[in-house]
C-alpha atoms as a printed R data frame, in Angstrom:
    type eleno elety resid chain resno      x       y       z
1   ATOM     1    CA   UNK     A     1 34.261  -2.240 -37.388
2   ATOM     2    CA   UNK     A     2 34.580  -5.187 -39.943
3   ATOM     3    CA   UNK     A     3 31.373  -7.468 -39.762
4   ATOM     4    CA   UNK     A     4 33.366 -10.315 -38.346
5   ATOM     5    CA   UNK     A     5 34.024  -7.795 -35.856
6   ATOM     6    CA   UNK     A     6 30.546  -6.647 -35.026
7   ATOM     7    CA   UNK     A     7 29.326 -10.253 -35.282
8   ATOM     8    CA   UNK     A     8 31.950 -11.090 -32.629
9   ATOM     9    CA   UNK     A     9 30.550  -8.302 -30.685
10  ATOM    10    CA   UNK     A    10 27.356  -8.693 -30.812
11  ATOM    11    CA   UNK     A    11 27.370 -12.407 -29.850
12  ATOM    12    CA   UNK     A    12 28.660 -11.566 -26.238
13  ATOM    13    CA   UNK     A    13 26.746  -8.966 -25.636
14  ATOM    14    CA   UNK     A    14 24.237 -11.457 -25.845
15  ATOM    15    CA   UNK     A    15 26.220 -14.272 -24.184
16  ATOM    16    CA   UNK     A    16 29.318 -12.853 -21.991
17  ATOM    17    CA   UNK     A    17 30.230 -16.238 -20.588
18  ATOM    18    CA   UNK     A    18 30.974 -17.494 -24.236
19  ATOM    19    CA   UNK     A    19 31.116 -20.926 -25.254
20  ATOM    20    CA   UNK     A    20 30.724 -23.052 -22.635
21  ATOM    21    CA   UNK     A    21 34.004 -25.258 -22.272
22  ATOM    22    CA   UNK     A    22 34.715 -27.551 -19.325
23  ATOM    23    CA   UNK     A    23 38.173 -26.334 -19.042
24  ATOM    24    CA   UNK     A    24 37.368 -22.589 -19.268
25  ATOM    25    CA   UNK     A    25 34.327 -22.905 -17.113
26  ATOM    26    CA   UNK     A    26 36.291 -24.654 -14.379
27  ATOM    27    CA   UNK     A    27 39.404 -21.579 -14.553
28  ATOM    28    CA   UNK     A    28 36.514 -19.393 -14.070
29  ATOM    29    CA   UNK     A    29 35.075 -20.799 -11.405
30  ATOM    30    CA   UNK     A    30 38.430 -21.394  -9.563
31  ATOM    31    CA   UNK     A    31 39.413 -17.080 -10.130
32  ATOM    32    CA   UNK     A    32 35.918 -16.663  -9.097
33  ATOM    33    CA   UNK     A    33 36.335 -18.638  -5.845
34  ATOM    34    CA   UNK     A    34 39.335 -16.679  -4.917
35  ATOM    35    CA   UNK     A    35 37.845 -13.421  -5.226
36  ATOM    36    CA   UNK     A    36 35.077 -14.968  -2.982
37  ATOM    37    CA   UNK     A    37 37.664 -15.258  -0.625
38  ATOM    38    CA   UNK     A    38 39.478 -11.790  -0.881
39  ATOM    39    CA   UNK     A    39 36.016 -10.199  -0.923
40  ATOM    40    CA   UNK     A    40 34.850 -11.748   2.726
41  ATOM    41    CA   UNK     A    41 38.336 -10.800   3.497
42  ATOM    42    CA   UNK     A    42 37.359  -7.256   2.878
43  ATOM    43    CA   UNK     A    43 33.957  -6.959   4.120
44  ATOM    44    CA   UNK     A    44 34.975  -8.741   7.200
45  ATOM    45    CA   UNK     A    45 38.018  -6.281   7.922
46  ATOM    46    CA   UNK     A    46 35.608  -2.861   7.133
47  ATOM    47    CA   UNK     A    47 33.010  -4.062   8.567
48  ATOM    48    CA   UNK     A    48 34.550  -4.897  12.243
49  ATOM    49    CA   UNK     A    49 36.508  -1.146  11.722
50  ATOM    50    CA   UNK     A    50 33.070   0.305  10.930
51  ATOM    51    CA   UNK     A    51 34.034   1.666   7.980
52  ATOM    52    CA   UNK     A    52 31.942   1.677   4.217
53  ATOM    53    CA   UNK     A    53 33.384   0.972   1.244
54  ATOM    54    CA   UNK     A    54 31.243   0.565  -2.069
55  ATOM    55    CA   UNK     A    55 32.265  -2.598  -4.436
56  ATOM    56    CA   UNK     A    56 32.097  -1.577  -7.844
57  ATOM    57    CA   UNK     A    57 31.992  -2.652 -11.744
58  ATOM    58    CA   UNK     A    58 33.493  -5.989 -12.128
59  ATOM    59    CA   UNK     A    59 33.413  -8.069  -8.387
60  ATOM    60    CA   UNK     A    60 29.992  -6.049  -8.295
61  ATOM    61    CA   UNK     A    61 28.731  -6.786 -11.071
62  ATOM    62    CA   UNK     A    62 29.466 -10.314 -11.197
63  ATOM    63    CA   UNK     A    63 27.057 -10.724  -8.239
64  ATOM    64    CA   UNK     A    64 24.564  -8.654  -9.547
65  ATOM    65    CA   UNK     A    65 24.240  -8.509 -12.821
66  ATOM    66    CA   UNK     A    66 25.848 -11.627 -14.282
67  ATOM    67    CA   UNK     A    67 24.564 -15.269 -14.464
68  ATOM    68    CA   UNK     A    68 26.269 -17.439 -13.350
69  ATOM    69    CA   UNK     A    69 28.798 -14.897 -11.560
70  ATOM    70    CA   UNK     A    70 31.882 -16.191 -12.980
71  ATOM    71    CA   UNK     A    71 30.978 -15.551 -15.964
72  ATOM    72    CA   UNK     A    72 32.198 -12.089 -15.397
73  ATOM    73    CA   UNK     A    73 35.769 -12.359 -15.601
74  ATOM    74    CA   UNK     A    74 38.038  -9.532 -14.409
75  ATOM    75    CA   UNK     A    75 41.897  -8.987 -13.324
76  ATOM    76    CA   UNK     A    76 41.302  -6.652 -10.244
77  ATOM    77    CA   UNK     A    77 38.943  -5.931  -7.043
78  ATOM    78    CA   UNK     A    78 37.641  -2.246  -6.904
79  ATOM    79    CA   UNK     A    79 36.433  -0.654  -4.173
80  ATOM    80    CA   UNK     A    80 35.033   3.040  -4.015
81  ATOM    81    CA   UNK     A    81 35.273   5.231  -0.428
82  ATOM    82    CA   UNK     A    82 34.784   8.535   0.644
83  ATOM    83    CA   UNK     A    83 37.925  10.726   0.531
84  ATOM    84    CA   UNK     A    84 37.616  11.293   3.940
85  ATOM    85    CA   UNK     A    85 38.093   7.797   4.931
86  ATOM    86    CA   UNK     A    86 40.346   6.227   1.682
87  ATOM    87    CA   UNK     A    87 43.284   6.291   4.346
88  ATOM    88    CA   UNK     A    88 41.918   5.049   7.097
89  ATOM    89    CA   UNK     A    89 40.395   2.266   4.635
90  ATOM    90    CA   UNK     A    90 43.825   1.548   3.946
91  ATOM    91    CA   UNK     A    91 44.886   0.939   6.949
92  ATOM    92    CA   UNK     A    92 42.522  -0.873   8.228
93  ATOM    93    CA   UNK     A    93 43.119  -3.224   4.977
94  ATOM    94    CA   UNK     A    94 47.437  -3.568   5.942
95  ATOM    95    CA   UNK     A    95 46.745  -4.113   9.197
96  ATOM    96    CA   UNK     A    96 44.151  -6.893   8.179
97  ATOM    97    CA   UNK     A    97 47.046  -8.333   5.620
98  ATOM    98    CA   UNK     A    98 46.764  -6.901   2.492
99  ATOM    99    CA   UNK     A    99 50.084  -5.640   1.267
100 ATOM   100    CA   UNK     A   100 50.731  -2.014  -0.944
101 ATOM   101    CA   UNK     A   101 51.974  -2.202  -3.613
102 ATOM   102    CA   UNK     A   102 55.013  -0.440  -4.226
103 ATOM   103    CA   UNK     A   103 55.252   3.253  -3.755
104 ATOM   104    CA   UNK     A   104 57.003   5.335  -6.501
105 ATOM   105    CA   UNK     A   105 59.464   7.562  -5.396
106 ATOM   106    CA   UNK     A   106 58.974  10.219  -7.633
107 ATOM   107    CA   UNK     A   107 55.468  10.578  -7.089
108 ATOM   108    CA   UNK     A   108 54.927  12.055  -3.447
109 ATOM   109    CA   UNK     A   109 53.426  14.604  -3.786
110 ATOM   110    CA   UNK     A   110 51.026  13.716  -7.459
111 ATOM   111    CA   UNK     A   111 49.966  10.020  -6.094
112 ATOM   112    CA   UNK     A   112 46.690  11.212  -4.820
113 ATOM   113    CA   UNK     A   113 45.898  12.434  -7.999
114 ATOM   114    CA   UNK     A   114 45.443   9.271  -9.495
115 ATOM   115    CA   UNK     A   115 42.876   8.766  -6.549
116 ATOM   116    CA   UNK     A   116 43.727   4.983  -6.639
117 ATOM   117    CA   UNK     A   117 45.881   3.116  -3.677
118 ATOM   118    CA   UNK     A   118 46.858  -0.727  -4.957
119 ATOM   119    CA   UNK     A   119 46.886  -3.599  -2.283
120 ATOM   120    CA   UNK     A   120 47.164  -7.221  -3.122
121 ATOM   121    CA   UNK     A   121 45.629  -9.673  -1.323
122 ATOM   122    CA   UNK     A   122 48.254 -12.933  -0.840
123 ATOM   123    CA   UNK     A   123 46.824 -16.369  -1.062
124 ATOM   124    CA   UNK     A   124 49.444 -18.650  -0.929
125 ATOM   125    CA   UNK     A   125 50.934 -17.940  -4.048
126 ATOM   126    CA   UNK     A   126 48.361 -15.792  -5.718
127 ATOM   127    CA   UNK     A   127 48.229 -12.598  -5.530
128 ATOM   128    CA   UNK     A   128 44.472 -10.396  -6.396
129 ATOM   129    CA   UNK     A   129 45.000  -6.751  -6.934
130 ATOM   130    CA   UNK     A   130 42.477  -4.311  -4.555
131 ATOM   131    CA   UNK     A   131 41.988  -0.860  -5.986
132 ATOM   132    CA   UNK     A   132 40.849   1.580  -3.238
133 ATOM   133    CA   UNK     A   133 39.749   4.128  -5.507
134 ATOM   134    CA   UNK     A   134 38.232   7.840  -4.421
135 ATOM   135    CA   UNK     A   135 36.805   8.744  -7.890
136 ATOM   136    CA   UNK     A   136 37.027   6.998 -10.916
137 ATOM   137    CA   UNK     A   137 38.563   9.947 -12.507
138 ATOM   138    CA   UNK     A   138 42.209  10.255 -13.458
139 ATOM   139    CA   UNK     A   139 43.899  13.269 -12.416
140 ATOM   140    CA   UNK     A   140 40.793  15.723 -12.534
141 ATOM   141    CA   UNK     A   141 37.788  14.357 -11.207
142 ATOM   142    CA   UNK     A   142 34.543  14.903 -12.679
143 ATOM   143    CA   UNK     A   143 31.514  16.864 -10.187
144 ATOM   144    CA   UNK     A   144 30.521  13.362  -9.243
145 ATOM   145    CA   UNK     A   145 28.398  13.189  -6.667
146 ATOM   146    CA   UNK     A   146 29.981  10.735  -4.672
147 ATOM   147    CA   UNK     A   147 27.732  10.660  -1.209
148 ATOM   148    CA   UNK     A   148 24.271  10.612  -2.677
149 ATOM   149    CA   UNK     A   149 25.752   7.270  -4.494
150 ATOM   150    CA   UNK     A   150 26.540   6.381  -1.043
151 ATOM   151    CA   UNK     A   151 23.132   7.147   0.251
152 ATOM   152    CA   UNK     A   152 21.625   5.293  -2.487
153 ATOM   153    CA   UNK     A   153 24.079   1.763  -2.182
154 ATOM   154    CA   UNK     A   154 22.338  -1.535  -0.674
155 ATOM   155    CA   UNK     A   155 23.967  -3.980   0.976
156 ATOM   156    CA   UNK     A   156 26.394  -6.279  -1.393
157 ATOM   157    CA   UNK     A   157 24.656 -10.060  -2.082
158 ATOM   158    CA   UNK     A   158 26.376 -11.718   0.574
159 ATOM   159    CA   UNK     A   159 28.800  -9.440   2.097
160 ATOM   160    CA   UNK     A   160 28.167  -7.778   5.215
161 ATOM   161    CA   UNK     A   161 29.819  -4.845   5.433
162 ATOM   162    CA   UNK     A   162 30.224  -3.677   1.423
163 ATOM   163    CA   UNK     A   163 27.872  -1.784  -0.718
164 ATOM   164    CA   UNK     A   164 26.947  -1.599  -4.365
165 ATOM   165    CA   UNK     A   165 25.157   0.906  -6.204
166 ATOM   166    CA   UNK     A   166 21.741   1.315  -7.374
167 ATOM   167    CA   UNK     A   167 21.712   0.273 -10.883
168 ATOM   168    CA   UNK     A   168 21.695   4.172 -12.504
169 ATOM   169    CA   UNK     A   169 24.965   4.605 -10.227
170 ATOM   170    CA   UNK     A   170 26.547   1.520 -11.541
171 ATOM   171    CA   UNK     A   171 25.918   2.448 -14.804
172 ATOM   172    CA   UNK     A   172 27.206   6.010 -14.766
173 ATOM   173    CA   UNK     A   173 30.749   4.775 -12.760
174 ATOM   174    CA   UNK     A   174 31.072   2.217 -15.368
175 ATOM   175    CA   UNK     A   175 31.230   4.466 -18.251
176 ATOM   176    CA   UNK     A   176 33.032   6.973 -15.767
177 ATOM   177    CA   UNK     A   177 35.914   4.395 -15.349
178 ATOM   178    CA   UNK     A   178 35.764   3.610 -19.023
179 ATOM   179    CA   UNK     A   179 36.020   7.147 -20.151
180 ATOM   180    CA   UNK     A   180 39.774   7.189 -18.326
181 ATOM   181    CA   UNK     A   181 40.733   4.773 -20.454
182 ATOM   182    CA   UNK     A   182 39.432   5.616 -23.687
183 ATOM   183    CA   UNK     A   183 36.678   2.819 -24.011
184 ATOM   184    CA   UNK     A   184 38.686   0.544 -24.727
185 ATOM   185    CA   UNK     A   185 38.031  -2.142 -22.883
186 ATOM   186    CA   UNK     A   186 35.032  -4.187 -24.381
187 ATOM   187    CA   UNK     A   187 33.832  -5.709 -21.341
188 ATOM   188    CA   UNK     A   188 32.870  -2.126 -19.753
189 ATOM   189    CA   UNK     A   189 30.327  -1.679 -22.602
190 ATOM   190    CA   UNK     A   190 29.065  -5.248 -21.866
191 ATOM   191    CA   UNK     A   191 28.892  -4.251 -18.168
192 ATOM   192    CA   UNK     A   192 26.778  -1.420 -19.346
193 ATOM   193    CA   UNK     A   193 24.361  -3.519 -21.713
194 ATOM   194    CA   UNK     A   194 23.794  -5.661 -18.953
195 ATOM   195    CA   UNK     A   195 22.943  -2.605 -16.347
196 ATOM   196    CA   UNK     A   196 20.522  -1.063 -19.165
197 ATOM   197    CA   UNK     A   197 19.357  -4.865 -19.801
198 ATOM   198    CA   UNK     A   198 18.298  -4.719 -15.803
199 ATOM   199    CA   UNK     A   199 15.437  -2.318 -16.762
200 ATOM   200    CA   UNK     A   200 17.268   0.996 -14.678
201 ATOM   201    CA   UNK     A   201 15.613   4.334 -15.016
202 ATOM   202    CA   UNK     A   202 17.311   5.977 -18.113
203 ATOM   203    CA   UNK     A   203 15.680   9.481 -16.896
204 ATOM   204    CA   UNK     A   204 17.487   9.147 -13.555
205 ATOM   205    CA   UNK     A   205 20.638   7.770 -15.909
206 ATOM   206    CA   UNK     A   206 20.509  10.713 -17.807
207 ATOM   207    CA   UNK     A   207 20.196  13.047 -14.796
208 ATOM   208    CA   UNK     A   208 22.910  11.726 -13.247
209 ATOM   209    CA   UNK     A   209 25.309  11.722 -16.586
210 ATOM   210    CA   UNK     A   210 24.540  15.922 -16.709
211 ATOM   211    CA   UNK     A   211 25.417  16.515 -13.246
212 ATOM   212    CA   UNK     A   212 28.617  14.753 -13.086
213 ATOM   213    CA   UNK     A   213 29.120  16.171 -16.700
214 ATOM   214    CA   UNK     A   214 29.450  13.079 -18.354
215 ATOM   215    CA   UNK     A   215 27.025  13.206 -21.081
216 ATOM   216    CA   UNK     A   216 29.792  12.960 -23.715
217 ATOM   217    CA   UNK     A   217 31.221   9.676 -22.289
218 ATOM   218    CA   UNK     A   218 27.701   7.998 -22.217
219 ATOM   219    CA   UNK     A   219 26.789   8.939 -25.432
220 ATOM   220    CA   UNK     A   220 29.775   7.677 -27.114
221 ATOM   221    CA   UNK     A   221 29.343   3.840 -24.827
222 ATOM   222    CA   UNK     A   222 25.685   3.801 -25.875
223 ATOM   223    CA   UNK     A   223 26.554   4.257 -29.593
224 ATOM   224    CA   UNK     A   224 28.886   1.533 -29.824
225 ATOM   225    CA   UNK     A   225 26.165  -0.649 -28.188
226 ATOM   226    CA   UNK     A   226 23.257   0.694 -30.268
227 ATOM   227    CA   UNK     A   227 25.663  -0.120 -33.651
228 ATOM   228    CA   UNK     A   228 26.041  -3.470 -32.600
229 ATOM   229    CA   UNK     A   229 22.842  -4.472 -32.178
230 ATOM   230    CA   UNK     A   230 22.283  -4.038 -28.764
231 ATOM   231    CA   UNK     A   231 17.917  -4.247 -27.949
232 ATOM   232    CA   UNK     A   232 18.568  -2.176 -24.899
233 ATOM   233    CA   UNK     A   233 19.984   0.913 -25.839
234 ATOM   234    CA   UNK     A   234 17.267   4.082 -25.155
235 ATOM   235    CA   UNK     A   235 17.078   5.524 -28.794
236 ATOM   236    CA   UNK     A   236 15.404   8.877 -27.038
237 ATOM   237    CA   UNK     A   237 18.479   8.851 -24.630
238 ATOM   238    CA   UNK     A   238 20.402   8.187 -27.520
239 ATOM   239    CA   UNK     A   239 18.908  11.391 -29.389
240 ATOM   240    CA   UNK     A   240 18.998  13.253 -26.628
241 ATOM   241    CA   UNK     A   241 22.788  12.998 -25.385
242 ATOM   242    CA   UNK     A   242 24.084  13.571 -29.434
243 ATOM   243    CA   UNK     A   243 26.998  15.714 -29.829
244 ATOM   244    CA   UNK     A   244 26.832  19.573 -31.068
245 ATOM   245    CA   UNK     A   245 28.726  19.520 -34.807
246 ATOM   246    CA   UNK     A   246 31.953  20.837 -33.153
247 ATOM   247    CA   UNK     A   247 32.149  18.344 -30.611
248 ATOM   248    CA   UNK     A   248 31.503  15.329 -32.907
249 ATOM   249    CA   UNK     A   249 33.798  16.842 -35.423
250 ATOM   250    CA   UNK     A   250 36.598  16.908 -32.327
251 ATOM   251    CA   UNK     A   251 35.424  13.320 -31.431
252 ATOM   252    CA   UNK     A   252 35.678  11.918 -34.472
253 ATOM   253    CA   UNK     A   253 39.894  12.960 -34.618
254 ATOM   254    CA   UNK     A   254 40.165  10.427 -32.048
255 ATOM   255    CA   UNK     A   255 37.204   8.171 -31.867
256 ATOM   256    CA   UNK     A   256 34.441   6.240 -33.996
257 ATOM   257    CA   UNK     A   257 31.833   6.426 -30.995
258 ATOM   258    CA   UNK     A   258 29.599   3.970 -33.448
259 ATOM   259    CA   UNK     A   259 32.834   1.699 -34.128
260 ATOM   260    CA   UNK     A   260 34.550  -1.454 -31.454
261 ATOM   261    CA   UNK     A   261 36.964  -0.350 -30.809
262 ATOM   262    CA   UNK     A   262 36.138   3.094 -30.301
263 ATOM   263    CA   UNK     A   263 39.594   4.067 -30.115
264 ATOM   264    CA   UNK     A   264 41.605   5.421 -33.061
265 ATOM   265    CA   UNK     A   265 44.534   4.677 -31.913
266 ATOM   266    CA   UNK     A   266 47.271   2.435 -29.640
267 ATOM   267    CA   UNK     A   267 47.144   3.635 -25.976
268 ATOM   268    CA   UNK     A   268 49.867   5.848 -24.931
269 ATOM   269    CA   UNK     A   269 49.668   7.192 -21.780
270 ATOM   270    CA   UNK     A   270 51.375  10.933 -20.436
271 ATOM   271    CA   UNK     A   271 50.757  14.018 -22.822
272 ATOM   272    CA   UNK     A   272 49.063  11.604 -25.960
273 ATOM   273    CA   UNK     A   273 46.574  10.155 -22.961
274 ATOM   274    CA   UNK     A   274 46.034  13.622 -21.640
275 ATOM   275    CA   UNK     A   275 45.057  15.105 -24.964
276 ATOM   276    CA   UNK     A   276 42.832  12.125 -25.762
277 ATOM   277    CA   UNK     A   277 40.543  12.969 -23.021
278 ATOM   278    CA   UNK     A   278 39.250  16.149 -24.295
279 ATOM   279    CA   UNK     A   279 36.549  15.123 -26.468
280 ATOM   280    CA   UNK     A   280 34.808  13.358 -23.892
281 ATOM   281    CA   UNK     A   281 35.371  15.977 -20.983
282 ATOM   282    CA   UNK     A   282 32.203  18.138 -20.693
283 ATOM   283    CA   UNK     A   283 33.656  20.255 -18.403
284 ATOM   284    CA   UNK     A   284 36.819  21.603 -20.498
285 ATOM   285    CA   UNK     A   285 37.503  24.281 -18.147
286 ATOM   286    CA   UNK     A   286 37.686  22.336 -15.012
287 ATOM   287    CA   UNK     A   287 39.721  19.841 -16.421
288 ATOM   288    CA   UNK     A   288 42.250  22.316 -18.415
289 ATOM   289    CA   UNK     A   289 43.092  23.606 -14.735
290 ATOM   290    CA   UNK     A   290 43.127  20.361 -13.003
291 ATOM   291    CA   UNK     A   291 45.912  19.377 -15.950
292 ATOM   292    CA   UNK     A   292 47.616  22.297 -15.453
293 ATOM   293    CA   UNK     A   293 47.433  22.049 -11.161
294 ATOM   294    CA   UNK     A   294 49.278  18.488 -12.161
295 ATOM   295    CA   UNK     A   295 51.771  19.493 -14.032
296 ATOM   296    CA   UNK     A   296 52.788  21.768 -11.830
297 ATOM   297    CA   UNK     A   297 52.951  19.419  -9.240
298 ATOM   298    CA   UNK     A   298 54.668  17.103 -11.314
299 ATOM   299    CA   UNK     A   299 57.514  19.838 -12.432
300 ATOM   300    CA   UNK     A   300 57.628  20.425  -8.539
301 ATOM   301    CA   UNK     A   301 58.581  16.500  -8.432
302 ATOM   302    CA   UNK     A   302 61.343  16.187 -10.655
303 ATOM   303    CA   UNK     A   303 62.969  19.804  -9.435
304 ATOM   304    CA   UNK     A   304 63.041  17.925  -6.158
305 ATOM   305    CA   UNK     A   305 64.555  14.815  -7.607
306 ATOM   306    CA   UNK     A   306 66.957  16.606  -9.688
């Protein structure tokens, strides 16, 4: 990371919104507006089917965690469900006017491994993008422990009929969602600066990380914010969560976990994306048969199509 780089960094972690210009401030607010909408949209259409649905990272966030709210920009709506009811979620979301997006053909029977379904909500001529996501995980899914999260959501500010997560939840599905795509994106690690900011238990954070075996993943997102200059990173936690030798040695062929951005190299996704992922899987074993399970599935695919 150059020092114009960290500088750059640093600055909005301490100020997300950025500079404050009338024209940008008034596209935000406008996005943020129709979000509004899409998200009353949702609640209203769970709600009256009695069905839960937890609103997570960015439209969460925003209400939560951000001043003012629109000062968390994002491209997408995510929503987190139970597995048992992501289909009858989406349902419940056509039938209320949200449209799929468009199936792949090739992908019948490995879809559900991406535990994601894409809607878009239509307003006149905009469209917002709903993810109704089952895990955060691509392809194998981490031992997340998806109900207690459940158990422990509150109400979403506003929105009758949605849920966010306690703080330590948020914070661990952040980096979760962040680990699938390498940390790249910088405005996860802001997300998580401004969870840690909120004053959440790091013992119950750290608890949490083990269990779902994300410890790798966490410690990487906390070093980047501890190198630049973040106040609120635990340096215990920090200690705590460091690597063995071999699995910083294997990290560093990929990643510079003290570095924005922490990335090596350009995303590619398939095999390249897939072998990426190993340093920060904790659970190597789980996920070497989970990529194995897929690519059988996906041989299965194109024997069919051939």
């Amino acid at each position: 990371m150059s020092a114009a780089e960290r500088a750059r960094f640093a600055a909005r972690l301490r100020d997300p919104a950025g500079p404050r210009d009338g024209a940008v401030e008034s596209r935000r607010k406008g996005a943020f507006l129709l979000r509004a909408l899409v998200l009353q949209r949702l609640a209203a259409a769970l709600r009256r089917a009695g069905l839960r649905a937890l609103l997570v990272k960015g439209a969460a966030l925003a209400l939560t965690h951000y001043a003012p709210p629109w000062s968390r920009e994002m491209d997408d709506v995510d929503l987190l469900v139970r597995a048992k009811d992501h289909d009858a979620v989406v349902r419940t979301l056509v039938a209320a006017g949200f449209v799929p997006g468009e199936p792949t053909a090739d992908r019948a029977l490995s879809r559900g491994m991406f535990h994601e379904t894409q809607l878009y909500a239509q307003l006149g001529p905009t469209g917002v993008l709903v993810e109704v996501h089952d895990a955060l995980d691509k392809l194998v899914a981490r031992a997340v422990r998806y109900e207690a999260i459940f158990a422990r959501a509150t109400a979403a500010p506003g929105l009758d009929g949605l849920l966010v997560p306690c703080p330590e939840d948020h914070a661990l599905l952040v980096v979760l969602h962040a680990a699938g795509h390498e940390l790249r994106h910088e405005v996860g690690l802001v997300d998580l600066d401004r969870l840690l900011a909120s004053g959440l238990d790091v013992s119950i954070l750290e608890a949490h990380a083990r269990a779902a075996r994300l410890e790798t993943a966490l410690y990487v997102a906390l070093s980047a914010l501890d190198a630049a200059g973040s106040p609120h990173v635990p340096a215990e936690l920090l200690r705590r969560l460091a690597p063995s030798p071999l699995r910083a040695g294997l990290l560093a062929l990929v990643y510079a976990p003290r570095d924005v951005p922490i990335a090596k190299s350009a995303p590619r996704l398939g095999l390249p994306w897939v072998l990426r992922q190993i340093p920060l899987r904790d659970d190597l074993l789980a996920y070497a048969s989970g990529v194995f399970r897929y690519a059988a599935v996906r041989a299965l695919e194109r024997a069919r199509g051939a």
